[in-house]
N, C-alpha and C positions, 0 to 999 in steps of 0.2 A: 122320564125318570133319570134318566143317564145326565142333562143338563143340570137337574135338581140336585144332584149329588155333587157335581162340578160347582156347581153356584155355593152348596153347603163346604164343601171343601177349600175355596176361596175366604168365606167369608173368616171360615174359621184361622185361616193361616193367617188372615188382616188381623185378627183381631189378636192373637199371640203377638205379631210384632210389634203393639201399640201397650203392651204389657207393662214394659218401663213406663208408663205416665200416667199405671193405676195404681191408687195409693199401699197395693198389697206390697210385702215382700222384703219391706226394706226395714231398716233396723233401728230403734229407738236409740239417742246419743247415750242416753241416759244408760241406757244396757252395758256400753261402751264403757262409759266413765265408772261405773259401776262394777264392774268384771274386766279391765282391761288384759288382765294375765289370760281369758277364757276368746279375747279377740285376735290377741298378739299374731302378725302373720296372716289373719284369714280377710278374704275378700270380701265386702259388707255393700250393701245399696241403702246409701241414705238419701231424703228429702228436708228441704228446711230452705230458710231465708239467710243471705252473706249479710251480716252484719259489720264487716268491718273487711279490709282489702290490706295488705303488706306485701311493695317491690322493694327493692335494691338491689339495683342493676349492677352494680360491681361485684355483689356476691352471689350474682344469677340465684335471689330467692322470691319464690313468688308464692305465697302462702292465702288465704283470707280465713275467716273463721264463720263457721255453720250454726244453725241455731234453728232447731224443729221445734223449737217449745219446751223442749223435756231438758235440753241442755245444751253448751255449743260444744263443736271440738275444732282446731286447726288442721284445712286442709293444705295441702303443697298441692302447686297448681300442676299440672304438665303444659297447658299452655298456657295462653290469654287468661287475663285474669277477669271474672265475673265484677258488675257493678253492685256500688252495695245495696242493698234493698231487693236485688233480684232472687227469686223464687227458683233454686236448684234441685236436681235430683244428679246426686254422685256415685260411679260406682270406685273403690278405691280397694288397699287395703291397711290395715291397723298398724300402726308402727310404735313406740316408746324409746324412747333412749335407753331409759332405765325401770325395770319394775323392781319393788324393796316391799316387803309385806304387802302386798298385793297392788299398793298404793303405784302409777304410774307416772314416771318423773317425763315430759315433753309426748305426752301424746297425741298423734296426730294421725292421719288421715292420705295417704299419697295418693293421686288422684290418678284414676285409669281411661276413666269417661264422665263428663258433664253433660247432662242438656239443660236449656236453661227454659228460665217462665214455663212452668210445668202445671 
């Protein structure tokens, strides 16, 4: 009995740490672009494919842009930058230059964790 509950208590801690790579939890772009004043500031986990990739090395910026189907947004990388076409889950949080009637002038995404091919 005693090993069965060690065994159920393993299995179960495996399976919360594998959490990030099931499709729950993470948040539609479209919610985002949608409500960005309701994002501003808070930590979000999204999934989706890099569509496009932006360095420039003189002004240390390293940006690509996301796209779950629903809509894309620009992320700022903290490291390396993902290839385009690969399949991401980010956890980040919401940032804007400027919000003006709810509308959000340069919204983006700053990157805290990637993994990739999900």
């Amino acid at each position: 009995m005693r090993k069965l509950l060690l065994l159920g208590f393993l299995a179960g801690a495996l399976a919360m740490g594998g959490c990030d790579y099931l499709p729950f939890g993470t948040t539609p772009i479209k919610d985002i672009v949608a409500a960005p004043a309701n994002f501003e500031g808070k930590a979000v986990k999204l999934r989706g494919t890099v569509t496009s990739v932006t360095k420039v090395p003189l002004l240390d910026i390293r940006q690509y842009t996301l796209d779950d189907g629903s809509g894309e947004i620009a992320v700022v990388a903290s490291g390396d930058l993902p290839a385009e076409k690969t399949k991401v889950m980010v956890k980040g949080k919401v940032e804007s230059t400027a919000i003006i009637a709810g509308q959000s002038l340069g919204l983006r995404l700053r990157e805290s964790e990637r993994r990739d091919s999900f």
